[in-house]
N, C-alpha and C positions, 0 to 999 in steps of 0.2 A: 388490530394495529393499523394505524395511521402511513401506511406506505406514501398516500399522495403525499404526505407533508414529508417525507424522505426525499423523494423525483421532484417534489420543490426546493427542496434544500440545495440537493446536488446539479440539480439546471440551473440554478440563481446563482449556485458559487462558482461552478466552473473548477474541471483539475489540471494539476500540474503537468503538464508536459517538456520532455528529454529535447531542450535545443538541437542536438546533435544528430535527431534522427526528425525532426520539422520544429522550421522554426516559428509555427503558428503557436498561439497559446488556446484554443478552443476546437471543441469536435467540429462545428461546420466551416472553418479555417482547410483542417484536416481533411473533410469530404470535399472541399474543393480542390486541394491540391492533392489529393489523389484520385477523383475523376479527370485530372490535368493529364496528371501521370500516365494514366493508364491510357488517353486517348490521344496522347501525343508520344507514345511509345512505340520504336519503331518495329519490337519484338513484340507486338499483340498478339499474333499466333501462339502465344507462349500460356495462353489464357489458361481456365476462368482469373478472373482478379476478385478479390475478395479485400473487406474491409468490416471486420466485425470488433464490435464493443460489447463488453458483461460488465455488471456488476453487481453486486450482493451483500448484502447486511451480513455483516461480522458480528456487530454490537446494536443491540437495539432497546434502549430504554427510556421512561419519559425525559431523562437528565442527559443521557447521552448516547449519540447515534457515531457507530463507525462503521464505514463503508470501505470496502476492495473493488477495484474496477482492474480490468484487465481490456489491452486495445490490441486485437492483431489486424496484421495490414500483409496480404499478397498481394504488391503491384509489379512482382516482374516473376514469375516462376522458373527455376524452385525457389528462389529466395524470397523472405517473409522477413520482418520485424514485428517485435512484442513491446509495451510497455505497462507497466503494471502502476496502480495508482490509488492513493489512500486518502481518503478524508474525513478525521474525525471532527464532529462538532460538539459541544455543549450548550446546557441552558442558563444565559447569564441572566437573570431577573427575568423579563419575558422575549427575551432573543437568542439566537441560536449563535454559537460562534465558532469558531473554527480553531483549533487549537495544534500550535506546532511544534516541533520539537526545542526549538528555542526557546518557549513560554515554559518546558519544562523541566528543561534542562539549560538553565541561564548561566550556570558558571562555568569556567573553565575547568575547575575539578570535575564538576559534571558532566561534561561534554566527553572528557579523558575517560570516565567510568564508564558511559556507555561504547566510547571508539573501542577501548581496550576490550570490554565484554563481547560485544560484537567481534573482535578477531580472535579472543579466544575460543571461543566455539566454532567461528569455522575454521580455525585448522584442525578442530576435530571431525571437519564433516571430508571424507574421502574425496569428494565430486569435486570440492573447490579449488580456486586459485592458490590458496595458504598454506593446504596437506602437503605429505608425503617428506620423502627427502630434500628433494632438490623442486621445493614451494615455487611457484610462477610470480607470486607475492609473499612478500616478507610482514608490510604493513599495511593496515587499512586507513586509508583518510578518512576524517571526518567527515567531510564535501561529499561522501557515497554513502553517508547515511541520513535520509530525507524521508524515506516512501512509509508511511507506517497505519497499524491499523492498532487495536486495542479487543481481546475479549476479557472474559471475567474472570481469567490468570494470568493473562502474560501481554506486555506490549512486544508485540510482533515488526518486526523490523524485514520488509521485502526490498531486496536488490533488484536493479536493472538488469537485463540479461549485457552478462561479459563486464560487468564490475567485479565481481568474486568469482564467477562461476562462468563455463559455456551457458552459450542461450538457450542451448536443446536442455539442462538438464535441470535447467529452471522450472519456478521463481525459487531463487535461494530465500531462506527465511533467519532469522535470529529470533527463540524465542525467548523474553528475558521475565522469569515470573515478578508479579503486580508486590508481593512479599517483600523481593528483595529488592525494589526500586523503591519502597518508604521506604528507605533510609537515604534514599539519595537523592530523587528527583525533587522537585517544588511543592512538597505535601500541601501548601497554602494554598495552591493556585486553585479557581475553580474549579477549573477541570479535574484533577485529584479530587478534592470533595465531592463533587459529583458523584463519578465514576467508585469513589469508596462507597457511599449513598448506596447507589443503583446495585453494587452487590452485595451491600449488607443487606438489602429489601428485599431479593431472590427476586425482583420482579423487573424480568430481562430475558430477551433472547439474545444467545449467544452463540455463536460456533464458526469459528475457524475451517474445520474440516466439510467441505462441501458439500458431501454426502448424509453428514448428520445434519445439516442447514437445512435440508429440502426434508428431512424426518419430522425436522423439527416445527414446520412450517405447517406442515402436512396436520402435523398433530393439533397445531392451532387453530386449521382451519375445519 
């Protein structure tokens, strides 16, 4: 597998970043304002500070590559921020693009199916904001649903920490199988094609859950 043409992909496009927690849009934005941070802080004894970035293949096929990135930042201890970050691309004739949830879910009916889906399952999940009797949230906006990745059942939908959930007992996830979204989302668009493609052909790496990622990697190599 082509990993460099991955690490090209995702250094050329750059990800999204939570205005509210830096309002740079790139990692070395970020490494500078938090070598700022830390050297102009007047509780340094508070140290070590730490600044660490992952990420790893979700989905990996010649038609389409999805990627999870996770960014944690210790710049004042005990306190830390998390942001988690999704970028799938596809192949449109000989270029790679980038595909968002707007492209694929364009209408307002659409949009309502997944807001709605996505809150009904977490107020099934114990942990969240939605549960219990007396819920912290009632509804989910739409505006909190952005971060997403894709494997070869389900578009996976990952919250910020403390949109749905505390941040310790994240990343909250939605997962909504690939089944029941033909019937709803943009079946035209390329990216659908694609991605129908790449799992009709079995010829993909796939996994969500971390541990089988690194099985699965292992066994490739």
């Amino acid at each position: 597998m082509n990993y460099l043409l991955v690490a090209a992909i995702l250094l050329s496009s750059g990800f999204r970043v939570n205005a509210e927690q830096a309002q740079e849009n790139d990692l070395s934005s970020l490494k500078k304002q938090f070598i700022q941070q830390i050297s102009t802080d007047s509780d340094i004894e508070e140290g070590p500070f730490s600044f660490n970035y992952e990420f790893r293949t979700v989905f990996f096929s010649n038609a389409v590559i999805s990627l999870f990135g996770e960014l944690t930042v210790h710049d004042r201890l005990p306190h830390g921020w998390k942001q988690y970050e999704g970028k799938t691309l596809y192949k449109a004739t000989d270029q790679w693009k980038e595909v968002s949830l707007e492209d694929i879910f364009p209408t307002p009916e659409n949009k309502e199916f997944l807001r709605s889906m996505c809150e009904k399952i977490l107020k099934k999940d114990p942990l969240s904001y939605f549960s219990g009797n007396t819920p912290l949230c009632e509804t989910l906006k739409y505006e909190d649903i952005y971060t997403f990745v894709v494997d070869d059942q389900h578009l996976i939908i990952v919250f910020q920490p403390y949109v749905v959930g505390s941040g310790a007992d994240g990343p909250f996830v939605v997962k909504i199988p690939i089944d029941t979204l033909k019937r709803v989302w943009a079946d035209s668009h390329m990216f659908c094609l694609q991605l129908s493609k790449s799992i009709e052909s079995r010829s993909f790496l796939s996994s969500w859950d971390l541990d089988k990622f690194y099985n699965d990697v292992a066994e490739v190599n």
